[in-house]
C-alpha positions in Angstrom: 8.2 -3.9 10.4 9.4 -0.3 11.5 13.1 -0.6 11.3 13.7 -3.6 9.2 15.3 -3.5 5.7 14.9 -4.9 2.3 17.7 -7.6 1.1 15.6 -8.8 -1.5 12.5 -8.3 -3.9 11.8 -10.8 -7.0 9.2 -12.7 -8.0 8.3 -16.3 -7.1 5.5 -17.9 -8.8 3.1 -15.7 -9.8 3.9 -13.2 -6.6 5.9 -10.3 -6.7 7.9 -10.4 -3.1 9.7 -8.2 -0.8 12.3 -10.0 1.9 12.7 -8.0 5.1 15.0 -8.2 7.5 15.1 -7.2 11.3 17.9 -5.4 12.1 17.6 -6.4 15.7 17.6 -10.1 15.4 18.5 -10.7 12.2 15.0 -13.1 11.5 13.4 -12.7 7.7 10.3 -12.0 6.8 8.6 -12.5 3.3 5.8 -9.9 2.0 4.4 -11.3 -0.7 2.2 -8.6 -3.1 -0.8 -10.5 -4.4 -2.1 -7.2 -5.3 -2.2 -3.8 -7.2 0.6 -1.2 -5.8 2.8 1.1 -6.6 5.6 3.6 -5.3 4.5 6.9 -4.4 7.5 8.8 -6.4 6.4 7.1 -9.1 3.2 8.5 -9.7 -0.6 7.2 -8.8 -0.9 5.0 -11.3 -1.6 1.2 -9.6 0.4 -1.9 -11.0 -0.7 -4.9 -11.5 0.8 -7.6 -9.8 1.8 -9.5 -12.7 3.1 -6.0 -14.2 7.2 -6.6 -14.8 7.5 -2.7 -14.0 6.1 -3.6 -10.3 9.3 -6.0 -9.6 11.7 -2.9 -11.0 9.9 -0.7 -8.7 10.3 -3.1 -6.1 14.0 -3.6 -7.0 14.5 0.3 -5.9 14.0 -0.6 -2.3 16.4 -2.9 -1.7 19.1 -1.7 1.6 16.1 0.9 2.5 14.7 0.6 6.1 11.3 0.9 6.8 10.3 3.7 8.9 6.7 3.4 9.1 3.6 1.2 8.2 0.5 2.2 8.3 -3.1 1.3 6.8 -5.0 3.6 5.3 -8.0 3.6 2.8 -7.8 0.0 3.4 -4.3 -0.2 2.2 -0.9 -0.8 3.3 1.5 1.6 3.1 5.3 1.1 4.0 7.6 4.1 4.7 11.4 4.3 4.1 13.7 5.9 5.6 15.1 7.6 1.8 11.0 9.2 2.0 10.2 6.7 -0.3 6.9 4.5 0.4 5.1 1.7 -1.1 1.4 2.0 -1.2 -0.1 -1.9 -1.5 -3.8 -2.4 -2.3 -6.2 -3.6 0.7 
C-alpha cells in the first residue's frame, strides 16, 4: 500500500470504499470499510460505517499517498503523506 494514492472514495452498497492506486504500475486496488473508523485530525470519535460523515471524511483523502500502514490494537491504520491517517477498526 506504501506509496499508492487515492483516486476515489464513495460508497457502493452498503460499503464505504477507498480506490488506491499504485503509482508504480498503475493496478487498482479497492478497500472496502465494513467497519467503524475514523481520521485521526478529526478527533477519536469512531464512525459508523453507515455514518454519511465517514464517506466526507473519506472524500478528504483523495490525490494523498499513503506513506505507511500499520496494525495496531488490532486495527488498521493508513498514513499519508499530508500526516493525515485513517484509523479502521480490526
Amino acid at each position: 500500500m506504501r506509496g499508492a494514492y487515492v483516486i476515489e472514495a464513495g460508497v457502493r452498497d452498503a460499503w464505504p470504499f477507498l480506490t488506491l492506486r499504485n503509482a508504480t504500475t498503475t493496478s487498482e486496488r479497492r478497500l472496502y470499510i465494513d467497519t467503524d473508523a475514523h481520521l485521526e485530525s478529526a478527533g477519536e470519535r469512531w464512525l459508523s460505517q453507515e455514518d454519511p460523515e465517514l464517506v466526507r471524511q473519506l472524500t478528504s483523502l483523495v490525490t494523498l499517498s499513503v506513506s505507511a500502514a500499520s496494525v495496531e490494537r488490532d486495527s488498521l491504520r493508513l498514513a499519508f503523506d499530508s500526516g493525515e491517517s485513517l484509523v479502521i477498526a480490526g
